[in-house]
N, C-alpha and C positions, 0 to 999 in steps of 0.2 A: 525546921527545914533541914532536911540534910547537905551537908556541906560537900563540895564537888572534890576538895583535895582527899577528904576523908575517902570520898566513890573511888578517886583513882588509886589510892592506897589500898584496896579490898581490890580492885580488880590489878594489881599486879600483886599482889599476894596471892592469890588465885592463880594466874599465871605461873607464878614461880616456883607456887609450892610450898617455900618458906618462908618465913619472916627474914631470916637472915640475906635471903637472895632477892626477896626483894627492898629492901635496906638497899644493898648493894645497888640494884638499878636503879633506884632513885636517890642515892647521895643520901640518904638518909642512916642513924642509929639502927640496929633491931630494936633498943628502948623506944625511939621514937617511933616505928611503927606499931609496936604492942600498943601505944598508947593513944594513937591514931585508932587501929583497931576497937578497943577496949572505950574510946569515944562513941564511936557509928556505934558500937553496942549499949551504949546508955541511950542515943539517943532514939536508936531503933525498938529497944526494950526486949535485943533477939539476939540471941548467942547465934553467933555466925561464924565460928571457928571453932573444931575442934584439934586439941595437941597432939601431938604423937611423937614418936622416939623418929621416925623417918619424916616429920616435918609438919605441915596441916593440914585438914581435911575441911571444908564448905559441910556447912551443915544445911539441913534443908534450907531454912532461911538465908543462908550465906550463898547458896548457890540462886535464888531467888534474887536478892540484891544486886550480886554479880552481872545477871543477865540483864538487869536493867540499868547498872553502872555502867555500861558496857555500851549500850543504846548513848545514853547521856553524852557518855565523854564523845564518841564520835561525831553526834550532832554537835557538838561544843566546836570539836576542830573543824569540819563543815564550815560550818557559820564563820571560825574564825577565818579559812581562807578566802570564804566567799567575801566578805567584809573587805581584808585584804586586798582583794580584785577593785572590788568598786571602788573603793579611797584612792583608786590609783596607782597601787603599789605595783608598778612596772613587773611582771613578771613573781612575782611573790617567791614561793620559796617549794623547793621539790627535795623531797628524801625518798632516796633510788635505790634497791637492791636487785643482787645479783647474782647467781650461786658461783661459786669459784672459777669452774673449767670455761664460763661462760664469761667471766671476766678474765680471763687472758686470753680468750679468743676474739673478744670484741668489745665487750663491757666498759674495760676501762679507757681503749681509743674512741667508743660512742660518749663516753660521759664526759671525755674533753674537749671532744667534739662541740659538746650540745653548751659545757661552759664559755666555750668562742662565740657560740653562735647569739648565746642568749647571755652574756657576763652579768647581767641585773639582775638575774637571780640568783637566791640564797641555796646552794646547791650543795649536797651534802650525800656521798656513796659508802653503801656498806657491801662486804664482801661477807656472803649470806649462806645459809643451806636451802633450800624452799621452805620447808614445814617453820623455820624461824623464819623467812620472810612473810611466808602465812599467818603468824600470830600476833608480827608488827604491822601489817594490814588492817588489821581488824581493830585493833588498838588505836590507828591513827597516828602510827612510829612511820610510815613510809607511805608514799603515796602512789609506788607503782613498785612493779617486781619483775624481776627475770626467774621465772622457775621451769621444773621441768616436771614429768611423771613417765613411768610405763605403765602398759597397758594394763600388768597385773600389780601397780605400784604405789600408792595414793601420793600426792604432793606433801601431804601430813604427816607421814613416816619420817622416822630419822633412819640410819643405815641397820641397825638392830632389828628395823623391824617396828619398829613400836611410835604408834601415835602421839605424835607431839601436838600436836593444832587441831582444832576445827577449824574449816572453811566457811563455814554459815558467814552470808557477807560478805564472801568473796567472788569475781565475775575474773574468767579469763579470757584471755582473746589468743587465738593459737599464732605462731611466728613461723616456726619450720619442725621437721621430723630430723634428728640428730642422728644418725644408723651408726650401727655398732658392727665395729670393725675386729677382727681377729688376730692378735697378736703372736707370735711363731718365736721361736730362735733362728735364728739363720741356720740354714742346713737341712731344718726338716723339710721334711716329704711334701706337705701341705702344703710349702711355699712356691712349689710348683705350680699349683692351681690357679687359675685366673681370678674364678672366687670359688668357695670352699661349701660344699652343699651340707645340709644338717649331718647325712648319714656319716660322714666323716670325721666328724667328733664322738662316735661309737666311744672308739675305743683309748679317747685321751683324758688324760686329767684334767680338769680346768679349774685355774684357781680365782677366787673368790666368790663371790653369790650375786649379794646383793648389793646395786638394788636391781638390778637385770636379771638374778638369778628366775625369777618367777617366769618370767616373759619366755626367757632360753628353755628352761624345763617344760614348758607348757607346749612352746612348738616342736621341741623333739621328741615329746609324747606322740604326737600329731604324724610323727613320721615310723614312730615304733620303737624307740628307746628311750631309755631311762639317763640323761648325763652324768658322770661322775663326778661330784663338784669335792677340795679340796679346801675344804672352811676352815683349815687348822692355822692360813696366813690369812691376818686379819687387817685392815687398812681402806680408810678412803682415800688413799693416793693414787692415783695411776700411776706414777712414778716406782712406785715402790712395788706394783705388781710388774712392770714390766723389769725390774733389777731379778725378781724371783723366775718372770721367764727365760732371761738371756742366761740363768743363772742352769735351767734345764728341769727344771722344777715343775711345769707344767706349760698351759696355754692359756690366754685372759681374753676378757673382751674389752674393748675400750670404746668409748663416743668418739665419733668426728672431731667433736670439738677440742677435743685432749693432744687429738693428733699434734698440735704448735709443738710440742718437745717431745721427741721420739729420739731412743735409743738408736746405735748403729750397731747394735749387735741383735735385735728384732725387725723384724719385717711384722708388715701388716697386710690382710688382706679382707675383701670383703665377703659377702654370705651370696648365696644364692637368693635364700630367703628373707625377706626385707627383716631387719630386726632393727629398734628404733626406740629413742625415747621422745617424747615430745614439748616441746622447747615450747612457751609460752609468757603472756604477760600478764599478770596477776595486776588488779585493781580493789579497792575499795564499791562494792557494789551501793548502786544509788546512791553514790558521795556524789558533792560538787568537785566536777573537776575541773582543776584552775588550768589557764592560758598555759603555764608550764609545763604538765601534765601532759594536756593536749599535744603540747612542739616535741616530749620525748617518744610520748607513744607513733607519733608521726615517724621520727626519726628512726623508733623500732621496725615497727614494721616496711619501712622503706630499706632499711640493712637487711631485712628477715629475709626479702627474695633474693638478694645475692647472696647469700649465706646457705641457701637451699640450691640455687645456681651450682657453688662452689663444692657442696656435697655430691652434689650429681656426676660435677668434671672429675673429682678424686674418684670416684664408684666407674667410671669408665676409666680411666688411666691405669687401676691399679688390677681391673681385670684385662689390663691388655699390656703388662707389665712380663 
């Protein structure tokens, strides 16, 4: 019979990529995971890792396993919270994430919130990207998530570009549309406008891309140009894009939600054209969901319509500015 420590050991190996990183996330040696490893493989009678200089690879059989370790463990935590529930355990235990810009706009006064309301449970926040709350989803590392996408953007992507996660397993429930607001220096011309129609970014530099790049490129096709994008300043800060604006270097876009810490040397304004990412809560699909779960996702989406309320009020103030 195959052992369940050994399962979870092949699938964050799998996740990680290497033995060394996942050692790391599980408190464990890399010896002791080769040797975990190099167990499931006696016992399976099936090479399920292959070596390489850039870390490991699933071999068919390995990625075979994986996908049913992966089944396993989740039912495991399942069952373990549903148990939980019944035995009584007053509110059991919630692991929340969040992506950044969304924990400082609300994240972290709703998780203190919902620790007042509910103190008996075991409550526990991480400050997330999506595509890594995606993959602790699935895994049964979290049991609910604040993420986001664009239209031309997957949740799975990191800033690169490049897919970090599958969603298989994962169910969203949408919360609000976040719009993307235009960042200026004081002074220019564009700060004029009440909001700022696509045709107007013709002729300016904009610096960074993604992960809106796709979305902006896509509707100013729509309108008959090509944007000029400035990928040479690199950063997922917004902070750090808007020091290179005031600085004269170009124009950025930024989310709503970013707006909490704004320069006084930038002005913001908004688009003509709705531009937007879309803000969401990510779950465990056909998990049990405990009592917990339930009182955060409540709590979501009861913030979500003031949160879209509030986007609306800034979108009329700032074209009548």
């Amino acid at each position: 019979m195959l052992e369940v420590r050994l399962l979870r050991t092949l699938a964050e190996v799998a996740r990680r990529g290497s033995l060394s990183a996942a050692a790391k996330s599980l408190s464990f040696t890399p010896s002791a995971v080769s040797q975990q490893i190099a167990a499931l493989e006696r016992a399976t009678g099936a090479r399920l890792l292959e070596r390489g200089a850039r870390g490991v690879r699933l071999t068919e059989a390995g990625s075979a396993l994986t996908a049913h370790a992966e089944l396993v463990l989740a039912q495991l935590a399942d069952a373990e919270s549903q148990l939980a529930a019944l035995a009584g355990v007053r509110g059991g235990r919630l692991r929340f994430g969040c992506f950044p810009t969304a924990t400082v706009a609300f994240g972290a006064a709703l998780g203190e919130n919902f620790r007042t309301l509910h103190p008996e449970v075991d409550f526990g926040f991480v400050d997330i990207e999506p595509y890594e709350s995606v993959s602790r989803l699935v895994a049964r590392e979290l049991d609910l998530a604040i993420v986001f996408a664009y239209d031309r953007w997957p949740i799975t992507s990191d800033y690169d570009g490049v897919s970090r996660a599958s969603d298989h397993g994962v169910e969203y429930v949408e919360l609000f549309d976040d719009p993307l607001f235009l960042v200026l220096p004081r002074g220019h011309e564009l700060g004029r406008c009440g909001a700022v129609a696509l045709e107007q970014l013709e002729h300016e530099q904009i610096l960074g891309c993604e992960p809106w790049g796709s979305d902006l490129r896509h509707v100013c096709r729509g309108v008959g140009f090509e944007p000029t994008f400035d990928t040479s300043y690199r950063s997922s800060d917004f902070n750090t894009f808007q020091a290179f604006v005031a600085a004269g270097r170009g124009l950025t876009l930024i989310p709503g939600l970013a707006l909490t810490v704004l320069r006084d040397d930038v002005i913001v304004r908004p688009f003509e054209h709705a531009l937007a990412r879309h803000v969401m809560v990510a779950t465990p699909a056909k998990a049990y969901r405990s009592p917990a779960t339930a009182a955060m996702l409540e709590l979501l989406l009861d913030r979500a319509e003031s949160l879209q309320n509030s986007h609306e009020r800034l979108v009329e103030h700032l074209v009548g500015v």
